[in-house]
C-alpha positions in Angstrom: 0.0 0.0 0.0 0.8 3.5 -0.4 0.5 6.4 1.9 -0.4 9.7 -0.4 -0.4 12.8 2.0 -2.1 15.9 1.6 -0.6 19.1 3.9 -3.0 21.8 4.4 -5.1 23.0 7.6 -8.7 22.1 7.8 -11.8 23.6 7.7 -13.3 26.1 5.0 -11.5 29.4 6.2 -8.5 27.5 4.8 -9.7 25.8 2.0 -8.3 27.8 -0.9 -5.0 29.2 0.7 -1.9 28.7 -0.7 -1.0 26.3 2.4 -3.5 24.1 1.2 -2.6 23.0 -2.2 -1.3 19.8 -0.7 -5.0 19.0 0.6 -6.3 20.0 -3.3 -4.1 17.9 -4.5 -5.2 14.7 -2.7 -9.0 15.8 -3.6 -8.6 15.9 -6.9 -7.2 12.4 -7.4 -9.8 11.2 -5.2 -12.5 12.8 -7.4 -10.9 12.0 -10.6 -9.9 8.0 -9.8 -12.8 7.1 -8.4 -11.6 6.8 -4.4 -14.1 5.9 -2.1 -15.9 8.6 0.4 -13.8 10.3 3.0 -13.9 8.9 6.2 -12.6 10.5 9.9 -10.4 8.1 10.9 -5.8 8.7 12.4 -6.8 12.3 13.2 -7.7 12.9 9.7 -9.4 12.4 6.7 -8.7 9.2 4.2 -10.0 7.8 1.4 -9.1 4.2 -0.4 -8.4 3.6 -3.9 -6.3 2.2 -6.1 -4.0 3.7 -8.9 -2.9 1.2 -11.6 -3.1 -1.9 -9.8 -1.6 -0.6 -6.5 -3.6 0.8 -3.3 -3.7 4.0 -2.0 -4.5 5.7 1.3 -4.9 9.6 0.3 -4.5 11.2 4.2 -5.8 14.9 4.7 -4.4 15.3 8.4 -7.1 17.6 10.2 -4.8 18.2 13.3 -3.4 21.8 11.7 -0.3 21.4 10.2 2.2 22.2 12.7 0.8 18.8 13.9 0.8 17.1 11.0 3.1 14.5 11.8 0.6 13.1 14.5 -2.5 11.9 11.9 0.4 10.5 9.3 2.2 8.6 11.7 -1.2 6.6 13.3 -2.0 5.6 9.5 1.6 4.4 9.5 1.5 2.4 12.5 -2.3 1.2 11.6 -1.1 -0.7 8.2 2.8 -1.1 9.4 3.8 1.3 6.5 7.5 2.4 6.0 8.1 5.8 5.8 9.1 5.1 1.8 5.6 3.8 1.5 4.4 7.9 2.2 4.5 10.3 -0.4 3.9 14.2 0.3 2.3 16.9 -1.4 3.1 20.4 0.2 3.3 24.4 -0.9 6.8 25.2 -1.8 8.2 28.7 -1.3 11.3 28.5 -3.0 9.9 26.8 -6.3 8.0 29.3 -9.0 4.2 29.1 -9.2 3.4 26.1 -11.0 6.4 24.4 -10.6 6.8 20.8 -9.1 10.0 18.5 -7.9 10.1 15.6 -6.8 12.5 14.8 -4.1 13.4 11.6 -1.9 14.7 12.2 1.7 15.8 15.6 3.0 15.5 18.7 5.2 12.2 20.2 6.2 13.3 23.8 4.9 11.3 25.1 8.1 7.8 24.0 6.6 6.1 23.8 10.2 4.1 20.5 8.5 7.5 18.7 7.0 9.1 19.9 10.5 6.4 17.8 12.2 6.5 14.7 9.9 10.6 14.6 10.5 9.9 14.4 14.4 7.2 11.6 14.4 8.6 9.8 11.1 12.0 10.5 10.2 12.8 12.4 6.9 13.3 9.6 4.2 9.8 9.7 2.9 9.1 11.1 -0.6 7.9 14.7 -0.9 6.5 16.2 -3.7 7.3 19.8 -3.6 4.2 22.0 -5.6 6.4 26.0 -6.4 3.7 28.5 -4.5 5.9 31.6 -5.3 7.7 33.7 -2.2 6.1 37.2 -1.1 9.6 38.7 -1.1 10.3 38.9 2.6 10.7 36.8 5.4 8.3 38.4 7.9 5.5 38.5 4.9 5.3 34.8 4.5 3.1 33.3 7.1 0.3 36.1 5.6 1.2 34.6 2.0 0.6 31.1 2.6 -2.7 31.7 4.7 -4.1 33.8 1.6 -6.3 32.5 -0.9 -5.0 31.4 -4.1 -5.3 34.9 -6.5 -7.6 34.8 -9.9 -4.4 35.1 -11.7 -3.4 32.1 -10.1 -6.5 29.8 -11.0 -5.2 28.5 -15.1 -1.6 27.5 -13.7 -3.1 25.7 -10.6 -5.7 23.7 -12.4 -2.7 22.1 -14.7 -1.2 21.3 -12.4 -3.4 20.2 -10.1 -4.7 18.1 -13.4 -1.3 17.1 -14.1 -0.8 15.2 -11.2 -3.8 13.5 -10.8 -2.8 12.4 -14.6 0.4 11.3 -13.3 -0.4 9.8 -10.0 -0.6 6.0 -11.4 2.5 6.4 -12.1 4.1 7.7 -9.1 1.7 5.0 -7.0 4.0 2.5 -8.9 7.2 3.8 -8.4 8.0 5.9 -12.0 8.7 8.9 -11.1 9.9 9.7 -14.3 6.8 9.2 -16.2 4.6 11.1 -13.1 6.3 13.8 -14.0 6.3 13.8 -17.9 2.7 13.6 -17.2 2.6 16.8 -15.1 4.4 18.3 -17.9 2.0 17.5 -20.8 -0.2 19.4 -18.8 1.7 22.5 -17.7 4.0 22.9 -20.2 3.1 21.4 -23.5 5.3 20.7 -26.2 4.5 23.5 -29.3 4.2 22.2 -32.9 7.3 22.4 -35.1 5.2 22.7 -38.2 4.3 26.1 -39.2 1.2 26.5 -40.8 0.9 27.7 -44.7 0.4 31.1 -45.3 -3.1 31.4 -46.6 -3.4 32.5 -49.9 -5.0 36.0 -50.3 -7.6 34.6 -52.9 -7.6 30.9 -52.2 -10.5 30.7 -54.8 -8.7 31.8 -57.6 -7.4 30.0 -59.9 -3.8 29.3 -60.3 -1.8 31.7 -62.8 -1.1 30.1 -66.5 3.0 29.1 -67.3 4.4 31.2 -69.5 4.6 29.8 -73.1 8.4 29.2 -74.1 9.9 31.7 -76.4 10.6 30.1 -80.0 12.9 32.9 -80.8 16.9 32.4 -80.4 19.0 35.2 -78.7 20.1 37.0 -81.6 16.3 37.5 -83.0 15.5 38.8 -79.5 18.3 41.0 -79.9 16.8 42.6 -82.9 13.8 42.4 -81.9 14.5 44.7 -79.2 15.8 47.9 -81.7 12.6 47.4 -83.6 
């Protein structure tokens, strides 16, 4: 089995702030692969599916998510999961919006939910990292990431949030590779190398005659000329 997590804080007041991407995440795979109801259960919400012939926990923690570590390591202990059986989705400062990584293992980069996973789970679990933006300055941040997503943000988020639930078969069976090609087609796909023909002013008309060829040799052409 694998353990997808969604970071985000719970309740509606929270539902479309940055800091919650991680939560829309697991709620649009849910929706789009069939996953069963969500059900309160390891100080959170979960729902069961499967994803290419694996199964999947999706995990909403609902304990805020400076405690986040608490509901994620009960499901753990419940099905006797390995931490690189749990994959993360969480807002990423340092990444562009729209852009995603995929990263094995690490430091929690002061994210108060990652911080809380390391203490309760250790850090080798697999994180996928969804780009947020930064505000600009330090003391700005905790305001950003508790602010609703902005209109301008809505076309980028949808790919990607699309993306991924394209992709998440794959990353339930261990391709990471092809998850995120799949992320790509939908955020950044490839142009056409064709141009397309110029369109003829009068497409109707009909084409222009050849020129006959001329019977006369150079030196009557020459004369011809002084005539």
């Amino acid at each position: 089995m694998q353990l997808f997590v969604g970071l985000g804080n719970p309740g509606g007041k929270y539902a479309r702030n940055r800091h919650n991407i991680g939560f829309m995440v697991v709620d649009r795979i849910a929706s789009d692969h069939g996953f069963g109801p969500w059900k309160s259960k390891f100080q959170g919400q979960i729902s069961e599916g499967m994803l290419d012939g694996a199964k999947v926990l999706l995990l909403k923690p609902t304990t805020f998510m400076n405690r986040s570590g608490q509901s994620v390591g009960e499901a753990m202990r419940f099905y006797k999961l390995e931490p690189g059986d749990v994959t993360v989705f969480h807002d990423e400062l340092d990444l562009a919006p729209g852009k995603m990584r995929v990263k094995q293992g690490g430091g929690h980069a002061g994210h108060n939910g990652l911080r809380s996973l390391h203490a309760h789970i250790g850090e080798t679990y697999a994180r996928v990292r969804l780009g947020i933006g930064h505000p600009g300055h330090k003391d700005r941040v905790a305001a950003y990431v508790l602010h609703d997503f902005a209109r301008s943000d809505e076309e980028w988020l949808d790919d990607l949030l699309r993306g991924i639930s394209d992709g998440a078969p794959h990353l339930a069976t261990g391709d990471s590779g092809r998850f995120m090609n799949a992320v790509a087609l939908r955020t950044a796909p490839p142009r056409s190398s064709n141009r397309p023909e110029k369109p003829s002013e009068n497409p109707s008309a009909a084409p222009a005659p050849e020129a006959e060829p001329d019977p006369r040799n150079p030196l009557q052409k020459l004369v011809d000329r002084f005539r």
